[in-house]
N, C-alpha and C positions, 0 to 999 in steps of 0.2 A: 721105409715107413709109408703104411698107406695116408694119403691127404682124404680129409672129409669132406664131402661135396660142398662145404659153406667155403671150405678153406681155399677149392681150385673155386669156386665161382665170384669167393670177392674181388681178387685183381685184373679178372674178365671186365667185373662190372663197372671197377675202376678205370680199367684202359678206355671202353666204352664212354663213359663221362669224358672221360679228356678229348677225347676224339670230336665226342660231340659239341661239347664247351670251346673249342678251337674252332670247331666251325659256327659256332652262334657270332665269332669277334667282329664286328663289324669292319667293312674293306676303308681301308686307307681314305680319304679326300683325294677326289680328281686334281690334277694340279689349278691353281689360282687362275681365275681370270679378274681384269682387271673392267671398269668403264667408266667412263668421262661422267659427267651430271646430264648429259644429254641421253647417254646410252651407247654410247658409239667405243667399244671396246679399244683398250691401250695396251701396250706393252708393261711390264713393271718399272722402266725408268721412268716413260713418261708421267706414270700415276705418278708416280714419286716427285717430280720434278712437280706437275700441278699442287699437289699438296702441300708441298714446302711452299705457295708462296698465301699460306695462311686464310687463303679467302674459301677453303672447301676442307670438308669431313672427310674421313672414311669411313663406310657404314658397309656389313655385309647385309648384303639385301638376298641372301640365298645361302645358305650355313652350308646344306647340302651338295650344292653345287661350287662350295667355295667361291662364290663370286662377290665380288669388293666395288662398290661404286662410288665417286664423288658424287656430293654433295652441296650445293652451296650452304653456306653458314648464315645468311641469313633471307627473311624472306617479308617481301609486304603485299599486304592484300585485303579483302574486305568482304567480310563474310555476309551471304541475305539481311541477317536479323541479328543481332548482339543480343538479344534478348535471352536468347538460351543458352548461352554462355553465363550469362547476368541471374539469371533464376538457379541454374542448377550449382551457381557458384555461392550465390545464396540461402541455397537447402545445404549445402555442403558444410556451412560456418554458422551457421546457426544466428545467424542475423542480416538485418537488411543490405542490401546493396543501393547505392546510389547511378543511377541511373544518368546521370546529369556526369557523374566523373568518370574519367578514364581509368582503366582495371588495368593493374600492372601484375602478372602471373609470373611468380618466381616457381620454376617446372625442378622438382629432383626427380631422377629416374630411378632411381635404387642405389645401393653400395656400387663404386667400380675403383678402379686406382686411381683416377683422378681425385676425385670429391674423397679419398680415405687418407691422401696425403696431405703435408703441408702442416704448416705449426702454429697456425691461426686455433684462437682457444674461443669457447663458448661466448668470452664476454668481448671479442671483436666481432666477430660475427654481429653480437647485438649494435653494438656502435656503428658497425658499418648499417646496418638495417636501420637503426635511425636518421644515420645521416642520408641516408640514401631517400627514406622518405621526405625528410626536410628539404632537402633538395629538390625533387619532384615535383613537388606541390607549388614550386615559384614558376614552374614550368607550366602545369594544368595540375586543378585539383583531383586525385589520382588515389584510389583505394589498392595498396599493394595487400596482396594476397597469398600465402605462400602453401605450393599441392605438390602433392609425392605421388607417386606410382607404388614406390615402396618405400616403407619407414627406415627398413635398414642401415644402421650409421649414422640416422639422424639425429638421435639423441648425444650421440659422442662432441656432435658438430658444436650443437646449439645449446646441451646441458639441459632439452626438454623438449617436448612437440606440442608445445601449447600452443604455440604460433601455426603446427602446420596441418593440413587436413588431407586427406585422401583425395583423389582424382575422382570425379561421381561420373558412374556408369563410365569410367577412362574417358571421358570426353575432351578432357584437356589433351591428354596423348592422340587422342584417332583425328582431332582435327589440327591441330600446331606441329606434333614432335613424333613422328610416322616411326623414329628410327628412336635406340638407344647413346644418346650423344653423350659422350664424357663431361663429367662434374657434372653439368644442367645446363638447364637452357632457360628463357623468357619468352613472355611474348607482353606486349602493349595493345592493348585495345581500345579505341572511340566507341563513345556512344553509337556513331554511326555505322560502326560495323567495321571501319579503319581501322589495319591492324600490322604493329611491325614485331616481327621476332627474328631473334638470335640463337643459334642453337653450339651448344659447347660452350667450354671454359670462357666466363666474360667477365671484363672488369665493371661496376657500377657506373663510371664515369659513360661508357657504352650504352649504359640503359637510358642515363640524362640526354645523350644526342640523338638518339631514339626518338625518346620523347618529345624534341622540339622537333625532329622533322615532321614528325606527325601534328604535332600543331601548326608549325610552318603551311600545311597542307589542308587546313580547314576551310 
């Protein structure tokens, strides 16, 4: 039986595609490298061993390169001007900011396993958020504030995003949360520009000792 020229040239043009489509796959990850919070490259036990003793992240700082670096978990310091933090967190909520009280920034980064597990239901959440503000304020009178990077999973959490507002112009991330830290992170801010943040899974009771060292420090 003669074949018809469409007949010999489909499985041509199919072998061709495969060939091709095998060579588009992208090459495997170089193996892992590992580095301290300073830069200064580890083996993988050592990473491992620093990490387990809770005081640092893991963050890939380099996806491409597979490269893994600590972190410390938390960080104080004090920015020129509060001010711009204080104004664009105030176009962000659509009312005033007080000036005079310290900005408590509860940071979500988006959906990750962290912040999608766990059996805490909308109406803890809120209870903890109140008691968490009542608590604060015996500390410094303290406007908490709650910003997402992204909404994803937020509504499951809290049963609504009335409470919470987008990041403006990501400025909350480009100067506090450089990396993606599991569940979220904080930060506390002074009028003065005085500022202490936590990055990763924190309990509330964390935020309240925060808060008094930062007063402690006026």
């Amino acid at each position: 039986m003669k074949l018809s020229p469409s007949a010999v040239l489909l499985p041509a043009l199919m072998l061709f595609a495969t060939v091709f489509l095998s060579a588009q796959k992208p090459s495997k990850l170089p193996l892992a490298k590992y580095y301290d919070a300073a830069g200064k490259e580890l083996s993988k036990a050592e990473f491992d061993q620093t990490e387990r003793t809770q005081n640092y992240l893991s963050v890939i700082v380099d996806s491409s390169a597979n490269a893994h670096q600590l972190v410390w978990r938390e960080e104080w310091g004090t920015l020129p001007s509060a001010e711009l933090i204080y104004s664009k967190i105030e176009a962000a909520i659509g009312k005033p900011v007080d000036r005079n009280k310290y900005l408590l920034i509860m940071y979500y980064p988006g959906k990750d396993p962290c912040n999608s597990s766990g059996m805490a239901t909308p109406s803890d959440y809120a209870h903890n958020d109140a008691e968490l503000t009542r608590h604060i304020q015996k500390i410094a009178p303290t406007q908490v504030i709650h910003i997402y990077k992204s909404p994803t999973g937020l509504k499951k959490l809290y049963g609504s995003l009335s409470k919470h507002h987008q990041d403006p112009e990501a400025l909350i991330e480009r100067t506090f949360f450089k990396y993606h830290y599991p569940c979220g992170s904080y930060v506390i801010i002074r009028p003065d520009g005085a500022y202490g943040s936590y990055f990763g899974e924190y309990a509330y009771e964390d935020i309240l000792e925060r808060a008094k060292a930062l007063k402690k420090k006026e």
